[in-house]
N, C-alpha and C positions, 0 to 999 in steps of 0.2 A: 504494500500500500504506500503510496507517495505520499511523502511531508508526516510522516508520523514516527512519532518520536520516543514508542514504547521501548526501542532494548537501549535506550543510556537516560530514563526516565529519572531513574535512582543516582545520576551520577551530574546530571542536565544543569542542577544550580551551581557546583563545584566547578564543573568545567567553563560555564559565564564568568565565575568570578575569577578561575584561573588567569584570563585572559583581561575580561576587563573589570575587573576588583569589584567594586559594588557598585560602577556604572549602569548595569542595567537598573537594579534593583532603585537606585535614585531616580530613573529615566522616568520610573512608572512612579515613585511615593511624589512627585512637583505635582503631576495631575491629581490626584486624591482630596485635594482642598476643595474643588472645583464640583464634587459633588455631594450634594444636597439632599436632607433628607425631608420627608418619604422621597427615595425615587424606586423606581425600575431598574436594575442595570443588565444590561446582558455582557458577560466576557465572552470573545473569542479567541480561541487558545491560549488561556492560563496558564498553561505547563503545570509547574508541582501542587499550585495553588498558597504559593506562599502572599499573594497580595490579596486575597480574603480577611486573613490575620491583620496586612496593615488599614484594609478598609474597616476592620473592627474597630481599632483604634484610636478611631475619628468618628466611628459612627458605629455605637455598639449595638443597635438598634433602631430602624427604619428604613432596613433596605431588603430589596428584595431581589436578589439576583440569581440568573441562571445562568451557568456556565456551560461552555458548549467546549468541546474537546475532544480532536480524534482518537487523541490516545488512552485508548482504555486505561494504562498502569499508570500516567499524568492522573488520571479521574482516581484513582485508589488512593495515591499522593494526596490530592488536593481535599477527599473526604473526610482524612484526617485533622487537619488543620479545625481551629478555633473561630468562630466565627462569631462567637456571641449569639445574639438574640435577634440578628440579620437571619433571613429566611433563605437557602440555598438549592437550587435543585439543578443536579448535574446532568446533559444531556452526550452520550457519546455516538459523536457521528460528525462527519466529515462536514464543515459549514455551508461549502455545497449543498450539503441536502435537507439542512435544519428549515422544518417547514411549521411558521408558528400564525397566530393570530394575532399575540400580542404586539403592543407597539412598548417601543422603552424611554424613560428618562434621559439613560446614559446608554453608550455601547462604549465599550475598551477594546482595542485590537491592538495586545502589546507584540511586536516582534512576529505580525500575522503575515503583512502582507507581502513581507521578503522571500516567502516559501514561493511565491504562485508567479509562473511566467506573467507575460503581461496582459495576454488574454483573457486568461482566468480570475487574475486581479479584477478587471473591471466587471466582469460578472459578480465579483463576492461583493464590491462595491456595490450595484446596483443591489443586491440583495440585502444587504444591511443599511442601506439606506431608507429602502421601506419600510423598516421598521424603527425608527428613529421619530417620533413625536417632534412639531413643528415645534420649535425654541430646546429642542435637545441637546443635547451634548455627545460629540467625538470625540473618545480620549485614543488621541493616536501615538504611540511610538515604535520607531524603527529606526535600520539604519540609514546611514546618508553620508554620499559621496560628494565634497563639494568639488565645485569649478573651476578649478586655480590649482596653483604647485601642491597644496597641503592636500589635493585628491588624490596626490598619485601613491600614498602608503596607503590612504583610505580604502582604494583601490584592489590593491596586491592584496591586504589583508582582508578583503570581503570575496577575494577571488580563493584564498586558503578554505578561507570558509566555507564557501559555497561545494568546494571540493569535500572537506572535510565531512558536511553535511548531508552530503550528494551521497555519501558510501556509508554512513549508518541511516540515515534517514531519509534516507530514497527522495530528498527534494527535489523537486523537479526546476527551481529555478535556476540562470546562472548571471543573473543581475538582477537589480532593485526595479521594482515598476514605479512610473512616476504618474503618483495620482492629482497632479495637481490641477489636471482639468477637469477631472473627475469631480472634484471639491468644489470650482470655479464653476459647473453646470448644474450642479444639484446645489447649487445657495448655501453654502458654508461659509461659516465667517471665521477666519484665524481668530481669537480671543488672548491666547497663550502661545507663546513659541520659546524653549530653552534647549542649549546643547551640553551633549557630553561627550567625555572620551576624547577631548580635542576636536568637538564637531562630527565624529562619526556616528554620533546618535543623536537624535530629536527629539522631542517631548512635545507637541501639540494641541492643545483643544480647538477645537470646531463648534460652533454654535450653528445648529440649521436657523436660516432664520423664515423657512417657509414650512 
């Protein structure tokens, strides 16, 4: 199965921080202010589920999130975790094919949409955009390659990766999609923008504003 991340599930957060210490994990706690309780939220591919525990801890109570995750042994991770008196219900299945009725407060798609050629990307776009409530909120982080000299290690080392990635976890991408028109067509307002790692990651929210 492509982009799934069951056999180094157990090993997924050690190996982020080997590489970039607790850059990820800061990428995704800058967004977390930004949401508001009661909401909705939905994750898309949470990995171990350790940002459940930090959404506790700002909001120990009045959220209601589902988590969607293709990797079944991610979802065994992530059920463990503490979540408080927030409401959780875990769904495993490829986001592709998550097929719901609700609409959400928030969506989070931390370190989603690097997996997916750029085809696919705008499919999962279109599809999570549907369900995002007019004045919602996009909590987006990924990588990011800038335009100028300081891309070119940006580069090398997202091309490791991709390699790296490519051979345990069948991702099928071998570059970043860039959704920025994606955002610019469907009425997205940047709100928030921070980097890390030296710029090779972003931190964004998005406000729909239709």
């Amino acid at each position: 199965m492509t982009n799934n991340y069951d056999d180094i599930a157990g090993n997924y957060d050690a190996i982020s921080r080997l590489v970039f210490r607790k850059s990820i994990v800061r990428s995704q706690q800058v967004l977390l202010p930004h949401v508001k309780t009661p909401s909705r939220i939905l994750i898309v591919g949470g990995g171990t589920g350790w940002i459940l525990e930090e959404l506790s801890r700002i909001h120990p109570r009045g959220l209601s999130i589902t988590y969607v995750e293709i990797s079944r042994n991610m979802i065994a991770l992530a059920e463990k975790r503490n979540w408080q008196q927030n409401r959780v219900s875990f769904v495993h299945t490829a986001i592709e094919d998550y097929d719901t009725e609700i609409k959400f407060d928030v969506i989070m798609t931390p370190f989603l949409f690097d997996n997916f050629r750029t085809e696919r990307a705008e499919t999962v776009f279109r599809l999570l955009d549907k369900l995002v409530l007019p004045g919602g909120l996009w909590l987006f982080t990924d990588f990011h390659v800038e335009k100028n000299a300081r891309g070119i290690w940006q580069l090398v080392l997202l091309k490791i990766m991709y390699w790296f990635f490519r051979k345990i976890a069948h991702v099928e991408a071998g570059e970043l999609p860039n959704l920025d028109a994606q955002f610019l067509a469907a009425r997205y307002a940047c709100i928030y923008k921070s980097f890390h790692f030296s710029r090779f990651i972003q931190s964004l929210v998005f406000r729909k504003l239709i």
